[in-house]
C-alpha atoms as one frame of an Amber mdcrd trajectory, in Angstrom:
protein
 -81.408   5.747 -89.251 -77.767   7.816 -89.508 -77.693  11.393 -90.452 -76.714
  10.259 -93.623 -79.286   8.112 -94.632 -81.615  10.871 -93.432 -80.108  13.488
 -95.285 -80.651  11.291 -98.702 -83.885  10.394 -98.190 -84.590  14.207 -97.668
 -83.066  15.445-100.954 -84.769  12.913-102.832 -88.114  13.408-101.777 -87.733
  16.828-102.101 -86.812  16.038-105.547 -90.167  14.299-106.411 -91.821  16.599
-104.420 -90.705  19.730-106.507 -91.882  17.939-110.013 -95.347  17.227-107.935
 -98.742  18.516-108.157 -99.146  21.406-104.935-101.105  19.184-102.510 -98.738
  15.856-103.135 -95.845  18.275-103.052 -97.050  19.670 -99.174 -97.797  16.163
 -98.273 -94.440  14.889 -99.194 -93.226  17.872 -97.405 -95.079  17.603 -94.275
 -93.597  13.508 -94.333 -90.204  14.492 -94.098 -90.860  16.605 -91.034 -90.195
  13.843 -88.771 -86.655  13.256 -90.264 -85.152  16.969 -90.585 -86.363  18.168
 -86.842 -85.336  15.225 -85.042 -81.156  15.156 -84.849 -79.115  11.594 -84.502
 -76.123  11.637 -81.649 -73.868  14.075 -82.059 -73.222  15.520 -84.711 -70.766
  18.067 -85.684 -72.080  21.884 -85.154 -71.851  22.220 -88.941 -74.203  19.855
 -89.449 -76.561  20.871 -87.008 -76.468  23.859 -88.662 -77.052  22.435 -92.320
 -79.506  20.343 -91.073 -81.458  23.167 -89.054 -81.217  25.001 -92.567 -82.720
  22.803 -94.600 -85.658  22.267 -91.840 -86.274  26.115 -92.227 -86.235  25.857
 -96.371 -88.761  22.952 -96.378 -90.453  25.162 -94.024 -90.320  28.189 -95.933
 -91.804  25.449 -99.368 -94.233  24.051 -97.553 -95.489  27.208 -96.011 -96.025
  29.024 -99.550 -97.207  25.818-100.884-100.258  26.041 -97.850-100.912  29.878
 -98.985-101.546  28.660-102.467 -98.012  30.956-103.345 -95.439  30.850-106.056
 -92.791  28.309-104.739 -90.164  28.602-107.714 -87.863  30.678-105.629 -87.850
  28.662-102.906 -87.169  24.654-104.339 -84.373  25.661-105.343 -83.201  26.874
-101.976 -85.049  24.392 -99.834 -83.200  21.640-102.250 -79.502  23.686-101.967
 -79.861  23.257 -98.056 -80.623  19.511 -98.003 -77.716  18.608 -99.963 -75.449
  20.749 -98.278 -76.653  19.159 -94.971 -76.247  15.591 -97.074 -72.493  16.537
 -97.903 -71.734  17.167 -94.477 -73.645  14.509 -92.742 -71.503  11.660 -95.519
């Protein structure tokens, strides 16, 4: 799977994950792990960087979603990062 094709699967699934009920939003979350941590080859710093980014958002969702905590702050951001690692990884 290319960068790309990670990258869009991310956004969208954090799309449908944000409109989700709090458990099927941390599950979705917790599936896209294995995409975000794991680089492909070489990529440009800059999108190591997004991508890193947008790991530490989901984190940041997932984590408040776990503690039962308000989580409209942080879609927003967790969903700015993925595309921004999308646009750079196209």
């Amino acid at each position: 799977m290319t960068e790309t094709e990670k990258a869009e699967q991310v956004v969208a699934a954090l799309r449908s994950a944000q409109a989700a009920a709090p458990d099927a939003a941390l599950q979705m979350l917790n599936g896209l792990m294995g995409l975000v941590r794991s680089p492909s080859d070489a990529q440009p710093f800059e999108t190591e960087e997004a991508r890193s980014s947008a790991f530490l958002s989901i984190c940041e969702v997932g984590k408040a979603l776990h503690r039962g905590l308000p989580t409209d702050a942080l879609w927003p951001a967790a969903v700015s990062a993925s595309e921004r690692w999308l646009s750079l990884a196209r």
